[in-house]
N, CA, C and O atoms as a Maestro MAE file, in Angstrom:
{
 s_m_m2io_version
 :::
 2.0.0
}

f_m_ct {
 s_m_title
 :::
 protein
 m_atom[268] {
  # First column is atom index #
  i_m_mmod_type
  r_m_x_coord
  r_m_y_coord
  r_m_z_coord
  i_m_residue_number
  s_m_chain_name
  s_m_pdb_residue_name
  s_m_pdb_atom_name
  i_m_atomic_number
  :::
  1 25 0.827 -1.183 0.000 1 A "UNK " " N  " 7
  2 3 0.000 0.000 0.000 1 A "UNK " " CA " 6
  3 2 0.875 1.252 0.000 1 A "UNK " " C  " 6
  4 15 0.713 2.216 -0.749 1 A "UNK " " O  " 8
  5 25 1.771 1.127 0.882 2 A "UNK " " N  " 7
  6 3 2.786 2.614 1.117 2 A "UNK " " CA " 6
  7 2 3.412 2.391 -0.404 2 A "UNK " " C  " 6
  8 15 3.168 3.445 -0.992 2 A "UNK " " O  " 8
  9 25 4.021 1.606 -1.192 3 A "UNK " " N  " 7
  10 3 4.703 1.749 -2.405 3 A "UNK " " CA " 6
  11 2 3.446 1.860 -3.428 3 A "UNK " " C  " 6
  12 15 3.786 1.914 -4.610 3 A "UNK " " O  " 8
  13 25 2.432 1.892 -3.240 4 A "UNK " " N  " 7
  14 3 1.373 2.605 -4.348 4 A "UNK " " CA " 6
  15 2 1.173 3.875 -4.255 4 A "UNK " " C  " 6
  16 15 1.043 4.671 -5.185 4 A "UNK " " O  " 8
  17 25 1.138 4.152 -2.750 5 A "UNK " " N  " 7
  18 3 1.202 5.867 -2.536 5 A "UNK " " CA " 6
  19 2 2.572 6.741 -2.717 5 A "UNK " " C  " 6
  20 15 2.526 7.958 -2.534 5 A "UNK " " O  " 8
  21 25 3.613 6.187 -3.029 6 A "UNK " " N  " 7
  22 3 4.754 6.738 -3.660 6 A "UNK " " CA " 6
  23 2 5.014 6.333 -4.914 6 A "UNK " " C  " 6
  24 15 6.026 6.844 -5.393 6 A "UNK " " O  " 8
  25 25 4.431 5.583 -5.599 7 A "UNK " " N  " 7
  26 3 4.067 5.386 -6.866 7 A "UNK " " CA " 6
  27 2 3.037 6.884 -7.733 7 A "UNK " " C  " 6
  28 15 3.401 7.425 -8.777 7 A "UNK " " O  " 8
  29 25 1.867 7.226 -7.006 8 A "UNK " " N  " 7
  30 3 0.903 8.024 -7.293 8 A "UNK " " CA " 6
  31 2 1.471 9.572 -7.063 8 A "UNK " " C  " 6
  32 15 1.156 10.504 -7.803 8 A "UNK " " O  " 8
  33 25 2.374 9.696 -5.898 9 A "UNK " " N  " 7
  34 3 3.179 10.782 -5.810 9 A "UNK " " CA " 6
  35 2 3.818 11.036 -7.222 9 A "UNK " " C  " 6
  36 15 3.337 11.894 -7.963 9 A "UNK " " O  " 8
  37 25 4.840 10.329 -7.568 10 A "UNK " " N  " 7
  38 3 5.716 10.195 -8.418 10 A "UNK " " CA " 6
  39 2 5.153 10.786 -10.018 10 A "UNK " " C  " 6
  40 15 5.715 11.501 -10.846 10 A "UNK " " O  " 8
  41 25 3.865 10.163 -10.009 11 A "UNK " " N  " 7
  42 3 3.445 10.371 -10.859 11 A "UNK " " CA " 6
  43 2 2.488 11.807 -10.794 11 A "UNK " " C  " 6
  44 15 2.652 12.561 -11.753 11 A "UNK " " O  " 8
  45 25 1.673 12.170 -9.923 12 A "UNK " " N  " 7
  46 3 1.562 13.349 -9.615 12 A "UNK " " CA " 6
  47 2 2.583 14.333 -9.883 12 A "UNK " " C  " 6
  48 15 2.094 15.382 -10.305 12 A "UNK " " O  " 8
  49 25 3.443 14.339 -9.810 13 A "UNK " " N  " 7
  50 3 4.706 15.501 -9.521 13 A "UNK " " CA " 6
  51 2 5.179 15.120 -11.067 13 A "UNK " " C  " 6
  52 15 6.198 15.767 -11.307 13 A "UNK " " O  " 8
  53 25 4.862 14.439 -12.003 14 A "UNK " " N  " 7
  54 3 5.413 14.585 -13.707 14 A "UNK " " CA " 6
  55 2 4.471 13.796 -14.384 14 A "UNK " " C  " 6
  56 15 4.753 12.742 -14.955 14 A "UNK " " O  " 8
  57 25 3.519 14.223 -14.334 15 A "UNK " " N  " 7
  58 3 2.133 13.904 -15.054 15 A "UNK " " CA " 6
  59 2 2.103 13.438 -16.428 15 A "UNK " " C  " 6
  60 15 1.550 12.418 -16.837 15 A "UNK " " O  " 8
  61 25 3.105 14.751 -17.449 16 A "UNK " " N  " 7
  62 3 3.415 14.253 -18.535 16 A "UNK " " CA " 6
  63 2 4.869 13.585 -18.833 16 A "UNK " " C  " 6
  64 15 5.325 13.786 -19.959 16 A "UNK " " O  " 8
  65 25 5.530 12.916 -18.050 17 A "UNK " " N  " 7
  66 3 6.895 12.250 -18.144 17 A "UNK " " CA " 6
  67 2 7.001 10.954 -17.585 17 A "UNK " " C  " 6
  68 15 7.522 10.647 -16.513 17 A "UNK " " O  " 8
  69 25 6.367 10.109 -18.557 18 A "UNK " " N  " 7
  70 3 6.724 9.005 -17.740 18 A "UNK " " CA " 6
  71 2 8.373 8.627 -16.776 18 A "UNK " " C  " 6
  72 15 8.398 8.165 -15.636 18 A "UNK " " O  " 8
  73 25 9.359 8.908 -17.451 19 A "UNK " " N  " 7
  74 3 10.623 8.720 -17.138 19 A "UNK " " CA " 6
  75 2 10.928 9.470 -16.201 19 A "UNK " " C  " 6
  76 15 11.937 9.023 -15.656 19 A "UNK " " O  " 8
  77 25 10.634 10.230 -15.810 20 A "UNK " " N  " 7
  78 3 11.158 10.954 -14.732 20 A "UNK " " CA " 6
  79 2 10.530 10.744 -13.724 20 A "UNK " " C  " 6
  80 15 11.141 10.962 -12.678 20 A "UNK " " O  " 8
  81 25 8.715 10.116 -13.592 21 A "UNK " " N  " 7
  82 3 8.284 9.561 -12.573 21 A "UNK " " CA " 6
  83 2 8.621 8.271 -12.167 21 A "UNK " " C  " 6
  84 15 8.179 7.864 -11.093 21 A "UNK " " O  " 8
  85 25 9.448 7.452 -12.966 22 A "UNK " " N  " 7
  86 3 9.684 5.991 -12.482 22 A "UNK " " CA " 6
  87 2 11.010 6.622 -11.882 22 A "UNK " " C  " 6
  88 15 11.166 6.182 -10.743 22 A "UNK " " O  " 8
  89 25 12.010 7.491 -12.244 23 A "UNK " " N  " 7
  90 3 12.876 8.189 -11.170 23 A "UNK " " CA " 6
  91 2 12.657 8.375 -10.332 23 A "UNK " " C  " 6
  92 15 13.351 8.109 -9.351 23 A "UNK " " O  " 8
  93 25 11.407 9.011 -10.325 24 A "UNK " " N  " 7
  94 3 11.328 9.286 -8.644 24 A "UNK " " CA " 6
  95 2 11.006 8.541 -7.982 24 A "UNK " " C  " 6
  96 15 11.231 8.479 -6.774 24 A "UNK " " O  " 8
  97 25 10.210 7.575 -8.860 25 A "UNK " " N  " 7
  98 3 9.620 6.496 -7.338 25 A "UNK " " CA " 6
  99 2 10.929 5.182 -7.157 25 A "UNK " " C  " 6
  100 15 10.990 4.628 -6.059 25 A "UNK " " O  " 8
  101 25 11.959 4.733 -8.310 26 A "UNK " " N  " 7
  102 3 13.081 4.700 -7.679 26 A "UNK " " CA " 6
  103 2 13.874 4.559 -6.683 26 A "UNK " " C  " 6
  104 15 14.484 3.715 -6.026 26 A "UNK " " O  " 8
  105 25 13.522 6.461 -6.854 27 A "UNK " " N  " 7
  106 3 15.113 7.256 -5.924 27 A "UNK " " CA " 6
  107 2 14.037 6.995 -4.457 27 A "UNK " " C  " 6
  108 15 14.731 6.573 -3.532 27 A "UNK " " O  " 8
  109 25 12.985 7.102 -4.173 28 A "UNK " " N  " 7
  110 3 12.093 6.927 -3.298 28 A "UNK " " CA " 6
  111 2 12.194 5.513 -2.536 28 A "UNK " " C  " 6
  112 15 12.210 5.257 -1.332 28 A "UNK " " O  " 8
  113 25 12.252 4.729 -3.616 29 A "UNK " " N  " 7
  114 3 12.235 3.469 -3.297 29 A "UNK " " CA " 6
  115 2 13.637 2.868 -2.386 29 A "UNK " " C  " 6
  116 15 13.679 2.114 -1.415 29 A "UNK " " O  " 8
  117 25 14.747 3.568 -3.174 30 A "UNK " " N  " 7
  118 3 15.878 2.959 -2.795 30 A "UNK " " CA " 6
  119 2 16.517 2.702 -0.982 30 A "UNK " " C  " 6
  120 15 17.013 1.694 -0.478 30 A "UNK " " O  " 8
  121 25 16.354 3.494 -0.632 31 A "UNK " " N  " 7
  122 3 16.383 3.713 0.727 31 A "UNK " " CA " 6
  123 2 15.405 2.771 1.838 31 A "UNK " " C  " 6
  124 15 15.756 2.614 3.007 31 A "UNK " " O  " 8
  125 25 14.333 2.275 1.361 32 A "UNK " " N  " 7
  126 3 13.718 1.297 1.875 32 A "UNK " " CA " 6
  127 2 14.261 0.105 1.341 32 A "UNK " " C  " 6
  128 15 14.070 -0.872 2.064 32 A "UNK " " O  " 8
  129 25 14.927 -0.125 0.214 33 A "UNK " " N  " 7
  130 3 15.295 -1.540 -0.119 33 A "UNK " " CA " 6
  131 2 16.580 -1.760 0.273 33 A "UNK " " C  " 6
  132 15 16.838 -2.921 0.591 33 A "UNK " " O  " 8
  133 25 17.585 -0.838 0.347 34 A "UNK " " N  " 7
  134 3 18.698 -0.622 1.023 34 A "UNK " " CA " 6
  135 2 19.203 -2.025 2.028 34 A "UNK " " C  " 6
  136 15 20.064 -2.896 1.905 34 A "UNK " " O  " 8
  137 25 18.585 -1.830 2.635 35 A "UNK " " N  " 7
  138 3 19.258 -2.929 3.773 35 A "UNK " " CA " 6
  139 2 18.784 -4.625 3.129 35 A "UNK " " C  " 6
  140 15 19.470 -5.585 3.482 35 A "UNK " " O  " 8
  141 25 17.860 -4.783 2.408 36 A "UNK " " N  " 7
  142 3 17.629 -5.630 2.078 36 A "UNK " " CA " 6
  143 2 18.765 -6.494 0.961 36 A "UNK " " C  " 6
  144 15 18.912 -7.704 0.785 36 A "UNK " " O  " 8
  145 25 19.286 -5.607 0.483 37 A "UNK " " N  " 7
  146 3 20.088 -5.755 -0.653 37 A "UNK " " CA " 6
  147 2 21.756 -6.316 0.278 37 A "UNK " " C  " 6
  148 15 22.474 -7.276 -0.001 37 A "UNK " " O  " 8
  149 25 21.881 -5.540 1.121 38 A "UNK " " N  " 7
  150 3 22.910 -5.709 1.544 38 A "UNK " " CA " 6
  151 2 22.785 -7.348 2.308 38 A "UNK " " C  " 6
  152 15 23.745 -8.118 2.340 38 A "UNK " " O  " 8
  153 25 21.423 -7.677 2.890 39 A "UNK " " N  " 7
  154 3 21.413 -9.169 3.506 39 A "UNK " " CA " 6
  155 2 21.441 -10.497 1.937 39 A "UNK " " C  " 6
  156 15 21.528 -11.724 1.938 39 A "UNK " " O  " 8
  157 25 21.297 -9.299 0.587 40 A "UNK " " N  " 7
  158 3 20.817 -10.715 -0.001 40 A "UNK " " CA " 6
  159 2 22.644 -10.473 -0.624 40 A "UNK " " C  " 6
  160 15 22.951 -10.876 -1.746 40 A "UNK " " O  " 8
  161 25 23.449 -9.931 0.097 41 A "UNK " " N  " 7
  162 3 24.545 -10.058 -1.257 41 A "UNK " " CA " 6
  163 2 25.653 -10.668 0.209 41 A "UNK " " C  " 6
  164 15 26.717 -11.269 0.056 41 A "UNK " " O  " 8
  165 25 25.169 -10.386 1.235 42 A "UNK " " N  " 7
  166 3 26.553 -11.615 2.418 42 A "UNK " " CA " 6
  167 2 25.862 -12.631 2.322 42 A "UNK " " C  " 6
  168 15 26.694 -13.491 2.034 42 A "UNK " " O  " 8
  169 25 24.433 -13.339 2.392 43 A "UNK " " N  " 7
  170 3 24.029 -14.557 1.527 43 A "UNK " " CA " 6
  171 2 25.163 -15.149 0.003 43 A "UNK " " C  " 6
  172 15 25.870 -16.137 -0.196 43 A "UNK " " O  " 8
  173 25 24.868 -14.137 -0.643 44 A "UNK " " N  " 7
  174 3 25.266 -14.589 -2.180 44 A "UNK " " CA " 6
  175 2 27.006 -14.625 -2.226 44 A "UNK " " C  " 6
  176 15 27.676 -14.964 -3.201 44 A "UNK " " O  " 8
  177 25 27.469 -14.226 -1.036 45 A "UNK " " N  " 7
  178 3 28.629 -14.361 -0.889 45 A "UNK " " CA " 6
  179 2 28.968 -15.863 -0.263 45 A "UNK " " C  " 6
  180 15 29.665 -16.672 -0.876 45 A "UNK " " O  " 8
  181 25 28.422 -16.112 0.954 46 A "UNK " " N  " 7
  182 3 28.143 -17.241 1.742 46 A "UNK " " CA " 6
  183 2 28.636 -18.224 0.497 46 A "UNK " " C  " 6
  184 15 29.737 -18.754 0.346 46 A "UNK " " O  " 8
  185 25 27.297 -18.300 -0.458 47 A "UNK " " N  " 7
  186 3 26.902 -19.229 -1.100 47 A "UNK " " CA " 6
  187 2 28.544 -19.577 -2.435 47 A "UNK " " C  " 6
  188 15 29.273 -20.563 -2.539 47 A "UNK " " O  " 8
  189 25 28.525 -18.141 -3.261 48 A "UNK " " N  " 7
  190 3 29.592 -18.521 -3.901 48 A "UNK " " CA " 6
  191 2 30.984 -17.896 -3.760 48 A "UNK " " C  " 6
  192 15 31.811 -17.989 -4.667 48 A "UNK " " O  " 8
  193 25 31.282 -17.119 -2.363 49 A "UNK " " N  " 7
  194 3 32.210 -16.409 -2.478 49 A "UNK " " CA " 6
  195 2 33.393 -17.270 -2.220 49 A "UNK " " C  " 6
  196 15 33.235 -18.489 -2.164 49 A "UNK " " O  " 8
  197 25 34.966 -16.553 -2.004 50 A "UNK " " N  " 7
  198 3 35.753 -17.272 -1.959 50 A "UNK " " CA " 6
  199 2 35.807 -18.188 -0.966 50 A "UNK " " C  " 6
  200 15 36.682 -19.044 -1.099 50 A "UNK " " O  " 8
  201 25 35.086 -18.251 0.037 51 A "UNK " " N  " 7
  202 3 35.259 -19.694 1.146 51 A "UNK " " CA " 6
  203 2 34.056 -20.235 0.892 51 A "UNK " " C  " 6
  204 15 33.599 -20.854 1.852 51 A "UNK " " O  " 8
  205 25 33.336 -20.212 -0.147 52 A "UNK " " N  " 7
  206 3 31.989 -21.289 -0.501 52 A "UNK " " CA " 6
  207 2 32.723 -22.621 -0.939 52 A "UNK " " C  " 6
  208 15 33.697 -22.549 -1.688 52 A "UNK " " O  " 8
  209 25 32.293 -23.738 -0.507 53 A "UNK " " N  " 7
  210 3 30.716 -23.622 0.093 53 A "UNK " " CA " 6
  211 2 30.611 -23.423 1.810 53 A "UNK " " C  " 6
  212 15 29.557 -23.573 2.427 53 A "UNK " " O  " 8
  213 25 32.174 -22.987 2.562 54 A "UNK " " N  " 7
  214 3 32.546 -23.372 3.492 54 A "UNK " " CA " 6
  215 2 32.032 -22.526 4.620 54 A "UNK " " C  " 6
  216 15 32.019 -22.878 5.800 54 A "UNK " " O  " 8
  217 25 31.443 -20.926 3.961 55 A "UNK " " N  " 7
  218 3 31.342 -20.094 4.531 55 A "UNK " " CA " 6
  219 2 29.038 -20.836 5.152 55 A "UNK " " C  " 6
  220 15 28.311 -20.995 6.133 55 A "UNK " " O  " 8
  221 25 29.064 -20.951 3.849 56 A "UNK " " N  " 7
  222 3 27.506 -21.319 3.832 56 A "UNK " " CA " 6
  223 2 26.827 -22.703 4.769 56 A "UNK " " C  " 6
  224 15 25.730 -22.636 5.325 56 A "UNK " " O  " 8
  225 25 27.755 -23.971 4.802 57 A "UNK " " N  " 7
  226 3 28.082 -24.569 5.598 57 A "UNK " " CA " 6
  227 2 28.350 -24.500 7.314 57 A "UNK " " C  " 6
  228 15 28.051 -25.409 8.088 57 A "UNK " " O  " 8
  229 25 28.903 -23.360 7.649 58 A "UNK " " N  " 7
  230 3 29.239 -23.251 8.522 58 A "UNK " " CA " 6
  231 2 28.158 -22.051 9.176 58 A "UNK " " C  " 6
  232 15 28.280 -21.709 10.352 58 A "UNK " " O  " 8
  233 25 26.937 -21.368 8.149 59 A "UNK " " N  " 7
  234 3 26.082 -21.003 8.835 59 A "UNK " " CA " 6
  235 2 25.334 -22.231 9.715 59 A "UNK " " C  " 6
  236 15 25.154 -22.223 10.933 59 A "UNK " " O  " 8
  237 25 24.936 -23.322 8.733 60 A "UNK " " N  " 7
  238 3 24.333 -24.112 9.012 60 A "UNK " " CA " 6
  239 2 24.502 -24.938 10.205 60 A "UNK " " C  " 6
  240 15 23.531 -25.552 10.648 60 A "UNK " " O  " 8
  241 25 25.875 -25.022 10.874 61 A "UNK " " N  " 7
  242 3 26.699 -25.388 11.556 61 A "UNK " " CA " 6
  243 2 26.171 -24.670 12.691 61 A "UNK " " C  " 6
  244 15 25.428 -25.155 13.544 61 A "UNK " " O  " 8
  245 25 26.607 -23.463 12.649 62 A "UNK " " N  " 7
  246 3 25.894 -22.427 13.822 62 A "UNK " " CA " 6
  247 2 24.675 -22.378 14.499 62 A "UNK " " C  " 6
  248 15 24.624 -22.014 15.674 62 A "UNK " " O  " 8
  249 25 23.487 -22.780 13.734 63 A "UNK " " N  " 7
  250 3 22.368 -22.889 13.932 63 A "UNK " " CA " 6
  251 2 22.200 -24.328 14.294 63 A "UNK " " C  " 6
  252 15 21.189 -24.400 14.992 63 A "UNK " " O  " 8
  253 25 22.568 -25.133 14.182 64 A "UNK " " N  " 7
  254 3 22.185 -26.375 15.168 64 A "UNK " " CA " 6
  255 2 23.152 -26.320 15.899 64 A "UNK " " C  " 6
  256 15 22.762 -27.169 16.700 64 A "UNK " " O  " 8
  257 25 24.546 -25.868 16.461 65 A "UNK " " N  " 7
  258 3 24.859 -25.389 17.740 65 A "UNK " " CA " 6
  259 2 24.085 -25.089 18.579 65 A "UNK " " C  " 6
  260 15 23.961 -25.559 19.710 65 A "UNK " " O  " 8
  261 25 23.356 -24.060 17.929 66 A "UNK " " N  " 7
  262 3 22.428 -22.764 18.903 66 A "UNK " " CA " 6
  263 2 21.454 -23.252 19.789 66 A "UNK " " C  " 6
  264 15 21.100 -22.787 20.873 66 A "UNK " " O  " 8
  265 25 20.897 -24.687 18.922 67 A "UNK " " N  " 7
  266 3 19.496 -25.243 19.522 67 A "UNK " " CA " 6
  267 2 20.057 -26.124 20.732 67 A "UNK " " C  " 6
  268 15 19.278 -26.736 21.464 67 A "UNK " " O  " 8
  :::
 }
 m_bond[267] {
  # First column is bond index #
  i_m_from
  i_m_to
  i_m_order
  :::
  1 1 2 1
  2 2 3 1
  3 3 4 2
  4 3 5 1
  5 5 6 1
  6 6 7 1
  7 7 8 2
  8 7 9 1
  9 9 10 1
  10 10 11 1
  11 11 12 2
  12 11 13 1
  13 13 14 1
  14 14 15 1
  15 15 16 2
  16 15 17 1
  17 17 18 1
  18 18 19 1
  19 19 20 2
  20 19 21 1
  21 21 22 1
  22 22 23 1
  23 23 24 2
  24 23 25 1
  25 25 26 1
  26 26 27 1
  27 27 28 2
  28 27 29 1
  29 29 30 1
  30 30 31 1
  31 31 32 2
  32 31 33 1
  33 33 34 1
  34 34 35 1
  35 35 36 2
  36 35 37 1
  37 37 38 1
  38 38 39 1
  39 39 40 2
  40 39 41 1
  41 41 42 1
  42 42 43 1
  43 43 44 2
  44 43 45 1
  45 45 46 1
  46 46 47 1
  47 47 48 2
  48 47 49 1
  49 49 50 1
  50 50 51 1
  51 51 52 2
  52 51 53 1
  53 53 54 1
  54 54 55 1
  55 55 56 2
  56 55 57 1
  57 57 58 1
  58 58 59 1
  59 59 60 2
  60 59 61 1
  61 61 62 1
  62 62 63 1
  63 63 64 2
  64 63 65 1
  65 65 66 1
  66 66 67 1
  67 67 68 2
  68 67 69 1
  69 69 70 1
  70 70 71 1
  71 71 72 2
  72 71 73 1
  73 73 74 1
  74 74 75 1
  75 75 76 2
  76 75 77 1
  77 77 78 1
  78 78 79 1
  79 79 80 2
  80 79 81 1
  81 81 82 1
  82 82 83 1
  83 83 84 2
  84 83 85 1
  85 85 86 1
  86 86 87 1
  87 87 88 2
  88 87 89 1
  89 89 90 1
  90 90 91 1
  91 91 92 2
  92 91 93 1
  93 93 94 1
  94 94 95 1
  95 95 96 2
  96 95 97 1
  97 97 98 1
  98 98 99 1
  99 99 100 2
  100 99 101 1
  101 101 102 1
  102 102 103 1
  103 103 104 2
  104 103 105 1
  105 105 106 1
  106 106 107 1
  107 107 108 2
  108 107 109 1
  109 109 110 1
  110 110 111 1
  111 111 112 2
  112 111 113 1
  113 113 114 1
  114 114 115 1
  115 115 116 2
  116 115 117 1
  117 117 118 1
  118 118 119 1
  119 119 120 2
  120 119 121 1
  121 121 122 1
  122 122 123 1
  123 123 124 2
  124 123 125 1
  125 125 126 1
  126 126 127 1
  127 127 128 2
  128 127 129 1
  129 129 130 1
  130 130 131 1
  131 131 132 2
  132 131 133 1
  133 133 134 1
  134 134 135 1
  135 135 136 2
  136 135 137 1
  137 137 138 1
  138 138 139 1
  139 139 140 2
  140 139 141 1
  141 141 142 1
  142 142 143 1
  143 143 144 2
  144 143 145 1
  145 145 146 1
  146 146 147 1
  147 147 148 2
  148 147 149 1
  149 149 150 1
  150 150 151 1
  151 151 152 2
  152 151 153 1
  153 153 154 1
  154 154 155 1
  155 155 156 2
  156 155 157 1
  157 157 158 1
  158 158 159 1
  159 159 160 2
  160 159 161 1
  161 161 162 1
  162 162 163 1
  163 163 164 2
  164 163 165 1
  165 165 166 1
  166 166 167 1
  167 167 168 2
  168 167 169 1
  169 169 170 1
  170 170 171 1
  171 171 172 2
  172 171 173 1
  173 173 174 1
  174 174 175 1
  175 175 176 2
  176 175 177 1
  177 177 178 1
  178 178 179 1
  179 179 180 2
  180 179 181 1
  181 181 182 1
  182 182 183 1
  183 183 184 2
  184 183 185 1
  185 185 186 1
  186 186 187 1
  187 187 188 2
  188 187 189 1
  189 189 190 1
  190 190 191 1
  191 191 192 2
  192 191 193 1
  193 193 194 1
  194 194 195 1
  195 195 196 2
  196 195 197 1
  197 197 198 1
  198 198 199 1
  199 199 200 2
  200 199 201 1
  201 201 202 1
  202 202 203 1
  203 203 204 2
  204 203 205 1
  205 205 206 1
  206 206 207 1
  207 207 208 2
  208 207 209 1
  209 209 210 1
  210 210 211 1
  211 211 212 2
  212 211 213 1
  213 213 214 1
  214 214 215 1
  215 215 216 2
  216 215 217 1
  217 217 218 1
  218 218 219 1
  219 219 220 2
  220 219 221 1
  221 221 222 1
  222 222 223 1
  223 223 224 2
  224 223 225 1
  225 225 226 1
  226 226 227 1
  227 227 228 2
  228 227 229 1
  229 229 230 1
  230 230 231 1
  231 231 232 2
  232 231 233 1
  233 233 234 1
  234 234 235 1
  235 235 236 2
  236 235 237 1
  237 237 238 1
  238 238 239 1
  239 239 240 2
  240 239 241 1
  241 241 242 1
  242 242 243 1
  243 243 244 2
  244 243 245 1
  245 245 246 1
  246 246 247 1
  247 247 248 2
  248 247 249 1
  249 249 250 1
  250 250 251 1
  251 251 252 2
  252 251 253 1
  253 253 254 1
  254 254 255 1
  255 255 256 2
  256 255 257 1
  257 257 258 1
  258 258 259 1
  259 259 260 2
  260 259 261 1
  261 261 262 1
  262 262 263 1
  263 263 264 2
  264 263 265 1
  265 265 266 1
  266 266 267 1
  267 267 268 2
  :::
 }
}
């Protein structure tokens, strides 16, 4: 619901531009997806970075420690 109402902003504020309203809702957007991006790329590291599969493994490791 909140990303339809910054969708409708966006477009409000350049009525006749499409391109400059998908900018704004974007540049709007980015800051809420922000942190998300950063959990899916130490995942994607986990998975293939240079200590994969060892790094990804050893989450798994951690978590049945824990229990």
């Amino acid at each position: 619901m909140a990303l339809a109402l910054v969708g409708r902003k966006a477009i409000a504020a350049h009525p006749n531009d499409v391109e400059a309203a998908l900018t704004a809702y974007e540049v709007a957007l980015f800051p809420r997806t922000e942190p998300f991006y950063a959990e899916a790329h130490d995942m994607l590291n986990l998975m293939i970075g240079d200590n994969a599969p060892s790094g990804f493994l050893d989450l798994f490791t951690a978590a049945d420690q824990a229990e």
